[in-house]
C-alpha positions in Angstrom: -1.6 -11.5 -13.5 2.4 -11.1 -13.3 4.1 -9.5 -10.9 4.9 -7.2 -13.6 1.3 -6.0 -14.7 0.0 -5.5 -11.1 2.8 -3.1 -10.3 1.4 -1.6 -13.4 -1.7 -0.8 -12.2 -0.7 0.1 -8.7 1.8 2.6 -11.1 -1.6 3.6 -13.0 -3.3 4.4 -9.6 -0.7 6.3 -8.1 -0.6 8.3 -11.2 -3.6 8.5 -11.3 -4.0 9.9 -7.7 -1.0 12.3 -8.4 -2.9 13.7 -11.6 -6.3 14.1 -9.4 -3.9 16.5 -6.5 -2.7 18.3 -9.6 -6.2 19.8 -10.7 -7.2 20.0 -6.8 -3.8 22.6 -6.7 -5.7 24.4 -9.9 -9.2 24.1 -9.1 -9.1 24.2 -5.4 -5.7 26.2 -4.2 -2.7 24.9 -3.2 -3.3 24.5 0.5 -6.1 22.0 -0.3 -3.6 20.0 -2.9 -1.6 19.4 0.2 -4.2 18.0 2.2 -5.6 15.4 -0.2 -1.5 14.9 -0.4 -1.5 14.0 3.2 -4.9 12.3 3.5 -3.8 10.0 0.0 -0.6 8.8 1.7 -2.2 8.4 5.8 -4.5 6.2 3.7 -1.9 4.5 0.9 0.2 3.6 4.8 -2.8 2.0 6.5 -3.7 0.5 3.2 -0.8 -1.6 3.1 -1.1 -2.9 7.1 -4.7 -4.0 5.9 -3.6 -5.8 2.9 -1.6 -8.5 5.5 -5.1 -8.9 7.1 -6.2 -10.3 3.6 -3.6 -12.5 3.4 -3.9 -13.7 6.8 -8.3 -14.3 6.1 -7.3 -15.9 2.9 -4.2 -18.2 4.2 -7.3 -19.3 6.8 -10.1 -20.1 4.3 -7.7 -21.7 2.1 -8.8 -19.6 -1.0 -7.2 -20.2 -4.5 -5.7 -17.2 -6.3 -8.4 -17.5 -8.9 -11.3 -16.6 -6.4 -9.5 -14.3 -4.6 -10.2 -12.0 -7.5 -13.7 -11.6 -6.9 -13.6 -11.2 -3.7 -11.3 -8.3 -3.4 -13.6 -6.5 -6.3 -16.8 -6.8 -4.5 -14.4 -6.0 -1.0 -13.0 -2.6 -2.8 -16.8 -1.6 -4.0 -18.3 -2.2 -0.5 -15.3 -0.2 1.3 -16.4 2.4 -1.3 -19.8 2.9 0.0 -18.6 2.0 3.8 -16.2 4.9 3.5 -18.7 7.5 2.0 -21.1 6.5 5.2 -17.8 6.8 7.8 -16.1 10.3 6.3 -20.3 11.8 6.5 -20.9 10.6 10.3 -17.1 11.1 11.1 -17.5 15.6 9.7 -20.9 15.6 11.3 -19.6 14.6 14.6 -16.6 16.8 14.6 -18.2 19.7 13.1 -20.9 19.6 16.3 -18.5 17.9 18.9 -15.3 19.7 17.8 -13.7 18.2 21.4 -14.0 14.7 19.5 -10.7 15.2 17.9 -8.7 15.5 21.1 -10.7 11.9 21.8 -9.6 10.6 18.3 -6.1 11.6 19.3 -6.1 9.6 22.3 -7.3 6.6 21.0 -4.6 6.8 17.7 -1.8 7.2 20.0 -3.4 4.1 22.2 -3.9 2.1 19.1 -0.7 2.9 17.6 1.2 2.0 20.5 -0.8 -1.5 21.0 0.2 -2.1 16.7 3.9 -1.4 18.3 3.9 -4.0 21.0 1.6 -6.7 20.5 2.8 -9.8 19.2 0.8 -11.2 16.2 -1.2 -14.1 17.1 -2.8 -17.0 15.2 -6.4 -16.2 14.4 -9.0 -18.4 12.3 -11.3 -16.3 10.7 -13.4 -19.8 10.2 -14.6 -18.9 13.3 -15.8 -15.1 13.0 -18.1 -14.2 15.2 -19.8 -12.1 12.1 -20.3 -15.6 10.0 -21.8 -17.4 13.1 -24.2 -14.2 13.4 -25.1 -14.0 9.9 -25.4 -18.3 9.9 -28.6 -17.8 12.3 -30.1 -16.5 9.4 -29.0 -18.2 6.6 -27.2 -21.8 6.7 -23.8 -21.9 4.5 -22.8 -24.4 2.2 -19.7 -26.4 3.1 -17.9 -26.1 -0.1 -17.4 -23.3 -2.8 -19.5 -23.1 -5.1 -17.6 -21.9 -8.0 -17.5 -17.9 -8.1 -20.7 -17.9 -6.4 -21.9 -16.0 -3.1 -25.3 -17.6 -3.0 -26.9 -21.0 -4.0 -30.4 -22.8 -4.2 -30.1 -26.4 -2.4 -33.5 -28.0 -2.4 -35.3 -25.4 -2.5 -33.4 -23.0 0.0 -31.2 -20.5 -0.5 -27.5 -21.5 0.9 -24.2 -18.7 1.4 -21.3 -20.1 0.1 -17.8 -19.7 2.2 -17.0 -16.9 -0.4 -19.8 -15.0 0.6 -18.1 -15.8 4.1 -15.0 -14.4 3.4 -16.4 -11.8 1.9 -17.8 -10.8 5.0 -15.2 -10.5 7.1 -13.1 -8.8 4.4 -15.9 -6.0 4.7 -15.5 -6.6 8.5 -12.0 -6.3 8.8 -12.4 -3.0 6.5 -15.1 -1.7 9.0 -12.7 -1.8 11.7 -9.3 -0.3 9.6 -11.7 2.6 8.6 -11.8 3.5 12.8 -8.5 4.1 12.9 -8.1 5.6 8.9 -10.5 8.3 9.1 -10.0 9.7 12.3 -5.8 9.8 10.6 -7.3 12.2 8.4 -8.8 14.6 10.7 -5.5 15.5 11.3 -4.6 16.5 8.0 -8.3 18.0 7.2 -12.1 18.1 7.9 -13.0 18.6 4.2 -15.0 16.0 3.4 -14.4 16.3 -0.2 -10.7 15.4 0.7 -11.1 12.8 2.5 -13.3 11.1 1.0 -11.3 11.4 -2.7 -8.1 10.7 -1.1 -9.7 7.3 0.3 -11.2 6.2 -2.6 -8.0 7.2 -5.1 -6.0 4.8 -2.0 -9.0 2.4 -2.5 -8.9 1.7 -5.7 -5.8 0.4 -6.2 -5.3 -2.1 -2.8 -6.1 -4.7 -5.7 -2.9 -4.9 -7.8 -1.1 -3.9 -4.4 -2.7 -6.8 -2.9 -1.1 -9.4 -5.3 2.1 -7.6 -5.4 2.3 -7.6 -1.7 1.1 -11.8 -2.2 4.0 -12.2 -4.3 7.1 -10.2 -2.7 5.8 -9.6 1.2 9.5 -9.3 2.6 9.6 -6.1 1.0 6.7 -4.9 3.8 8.3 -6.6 6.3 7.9 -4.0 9.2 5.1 -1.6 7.6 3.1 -2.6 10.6 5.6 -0.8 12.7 5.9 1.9 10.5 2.1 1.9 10.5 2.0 1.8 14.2 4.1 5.0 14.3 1.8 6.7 11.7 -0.6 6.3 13.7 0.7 7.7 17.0 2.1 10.6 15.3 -1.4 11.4 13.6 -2.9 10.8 17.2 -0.2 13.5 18.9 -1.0 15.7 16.3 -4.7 15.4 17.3 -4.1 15.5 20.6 -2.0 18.5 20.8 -4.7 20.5 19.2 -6.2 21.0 22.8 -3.6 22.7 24.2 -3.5 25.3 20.9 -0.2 23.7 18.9 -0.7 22.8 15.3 2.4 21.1 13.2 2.1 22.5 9.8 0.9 20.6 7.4 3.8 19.9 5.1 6.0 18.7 8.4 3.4 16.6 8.8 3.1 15.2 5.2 6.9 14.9 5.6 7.0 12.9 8.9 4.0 10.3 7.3 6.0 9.8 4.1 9.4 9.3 6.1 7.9 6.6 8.5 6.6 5.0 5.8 9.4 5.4 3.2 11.8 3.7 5.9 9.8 1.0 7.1 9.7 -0.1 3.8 13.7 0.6 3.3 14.4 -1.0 6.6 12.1 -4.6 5.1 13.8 -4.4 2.0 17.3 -4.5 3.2 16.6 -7.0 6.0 15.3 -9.5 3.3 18.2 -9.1 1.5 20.9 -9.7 4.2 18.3 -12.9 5.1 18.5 -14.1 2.0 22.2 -13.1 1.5 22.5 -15.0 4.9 21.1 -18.2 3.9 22.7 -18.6 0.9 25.7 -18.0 2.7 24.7 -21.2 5.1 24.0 -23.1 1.7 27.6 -22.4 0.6 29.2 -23.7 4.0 26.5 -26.9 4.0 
């Protein structure tokens, strides 16, 4: 699709989403419109940090466009259910082990700070640990095979490197929902929250994926922004223990600032880049 249509549908979703909040104010009372508000943009933030890992799995398999496609529908339907399983365990926990949350605080703040600092390394995803696990039980083939995750070869049933990739996507999504829906806790514990506001996030990381493919220096540093979401969301947490709550729309307001600048701050920088080297160009 064009740049054009997938902004679209990432348009459709956000409506979509914003339409959703609307009958939650109605149905539900404002106070619970705010924190599907909060949880929808926590999530829409992290969102975006994960669609780079995509990029980064596919860039290492060498996947075409065309079969990308399938594997980010069958990635969104399997976060789906992931999700569901996470935010069920994740309110159980902290409805018994309310103490967790100070926990989940420390190790957003930890995580955030490690996004912040650490310098992105080369990794190829060829080698996952999670494909040499699930090769001990059934051998891969060493070429696509089409649009197909499974094949008969004489007789025995072969996993095709989609099906590999499709694997770590899940993988990578497993560890991104760690850090996501402990976020959340900060906003709410309503289950009914968080769980809609993930999957309204969820369902469009699809078009946002191939609009990110197609103009990434626009989300330059949303890792850094993403990194500073995440220690805020962790303070917040943290804080809890010694009786000091930020109200909910400050927090809403901080989330949506960090993220509204980082992606300000990318945008102009690839301009004045691009400005720069056309500059260079002129002198040349």
């Amino acid at each position: 699709m064009s740049t054009k249509k997938d902004l679209s549908w990432v348009a459709f979703w956000v409506g979509a989403a914003l339409i959703f909040n609307l009958g939650i104010y109605f149905f539900m009372g404002p106070q619970k419109a705010l924190e599907f508000l909060g949880g929808y943009i926590i999530e829409q933030s992290l969102s975006i940090d994960n669609l780079f890992l995509f990029l980064v799995i596919f860039s290492s398999f060498g996947l075409e466009s065309k079969y990308q496609h399938r594997v980010l529908n069958y990635g969104i339907f399997g976060a789906i259910v992931l999700r569901l399983i996470f935010v069920v365990l994740g309110v159980a926990v902290v409805n018994r082990f309310h103490s967790i949350m100070y926990i989940f605080g420390i190790i957003l703040i930890v995580t955030g700070i490690k996004v912040l600092v650490q310098k992105e390394k080369e990794k190829d995803f060829r080698n996952s640990k999670l494909i040499k696990f699930i090769g001990k039980f059934i051998p891969f083939t060493h070429k696509l095979e089409g649009q197909k995750f499974f094949v008969k070869k004489n007789g025995i049933l072969h996993a095709t490197p989609l099906f590999a990739i499709l694997l770590v996507i899940e993988g990578s999504d497993v560890i991104f929902a760690i850090d996501s829906i402990p976020a959340i806790f900060s906003i709410t514990k309503d289950p009914f929250i968080i769980y809609s506001s993930n999957i309204f996030a969820i369902m469009g990381l699809r078009s946002m994926y191939f609009v990110l493919e197609k103009v990434s220096g626009a989300f330059r540093f949303v890792k850094q922004g993403v990194a500073m979401i995440l220690t805020f969301t962790g303070v917040k947490l943290a804080i809890l223990y010694f009786h000091i709550e930020i109200p909910i729309v400050l927090s809403i307001g901080i989330i949506f600032g960090i993220l509204a600048l980082s992606v300000i701050a990318s945008v102009l920088y690839d301009r004045y880049m691009k400005d720069k080297k056309a500059r260079l160009a002129s002198v040349k």
